[in-house]
C-alpha positions in Angstrom: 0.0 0.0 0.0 2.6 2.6 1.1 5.0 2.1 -2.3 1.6 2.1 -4.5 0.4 5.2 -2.8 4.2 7.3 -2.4 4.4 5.9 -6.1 1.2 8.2 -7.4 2.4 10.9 -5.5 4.6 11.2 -8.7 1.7 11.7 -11.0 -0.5 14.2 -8.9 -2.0 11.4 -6.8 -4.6 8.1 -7.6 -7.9 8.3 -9.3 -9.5 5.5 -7.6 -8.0 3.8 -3.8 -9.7 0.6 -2.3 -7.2 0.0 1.7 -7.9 -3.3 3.0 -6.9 -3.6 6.2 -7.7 -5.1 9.9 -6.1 -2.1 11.0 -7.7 0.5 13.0 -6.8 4.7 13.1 -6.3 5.2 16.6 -3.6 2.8 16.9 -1.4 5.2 15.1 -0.5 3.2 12.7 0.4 4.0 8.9 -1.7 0.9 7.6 -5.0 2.3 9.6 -5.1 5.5 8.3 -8.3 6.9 6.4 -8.2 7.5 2.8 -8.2 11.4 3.1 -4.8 11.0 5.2 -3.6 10.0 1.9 -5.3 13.0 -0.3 -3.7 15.4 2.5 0.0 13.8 1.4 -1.4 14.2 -2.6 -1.3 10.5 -2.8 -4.3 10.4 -4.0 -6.6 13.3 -5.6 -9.0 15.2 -3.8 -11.9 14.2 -6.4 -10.8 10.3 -6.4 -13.2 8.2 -5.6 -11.5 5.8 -1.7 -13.2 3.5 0.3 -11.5 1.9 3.2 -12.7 -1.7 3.9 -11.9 -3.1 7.1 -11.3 -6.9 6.5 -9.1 -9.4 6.3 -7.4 -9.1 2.8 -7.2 -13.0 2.6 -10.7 -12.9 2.3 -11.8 -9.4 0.7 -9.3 -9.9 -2.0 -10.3 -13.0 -3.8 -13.8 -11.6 -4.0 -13.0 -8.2 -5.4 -10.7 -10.8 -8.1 -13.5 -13.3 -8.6 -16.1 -10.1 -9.2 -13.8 -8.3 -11.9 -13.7 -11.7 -14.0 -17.2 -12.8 -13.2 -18.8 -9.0 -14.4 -16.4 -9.8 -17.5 -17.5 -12.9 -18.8 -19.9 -13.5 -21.7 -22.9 -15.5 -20.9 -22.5 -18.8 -22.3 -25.9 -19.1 -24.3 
């Protein structure tokens, strides 16, 4: 997350950012921080569309994967 994020810093910040994370803000850690943490560093744009889903990534991952290629497919018939 951090390399991704630093790395659109070069090109005025992401369009789009999906975090998933178990971690939590007040914690102070890096990996719990909100989305707009990120648009205050220009990591990502002010108008980009973030979501922060708190969830295992194990888990949350293969279904965002399995979604993408299932809303791609062709119906068989």
């Amino acid at each position: 997350k951090h390399h991704i994020c630093n790395a659109n810093m070069m090109r005025n910040g992401a369009d789009y950012a999906v975090f998933i994370n178990t971690a939590q803000e007040f914690d102070g850690s890096d990996s719990g921080a909100r989305p707009d943490e990120a648009v205050s560093w220009g990591k990502i744009r002010s108008s980009a569309k973030t979501v922060k889903v708190h969830c295992d990534a194990t888990i949350a991952f293969p279904l965002l994967v399995a979604k993408t290629f299932a809303s791609r497919m062709k119906p068989l018939h």
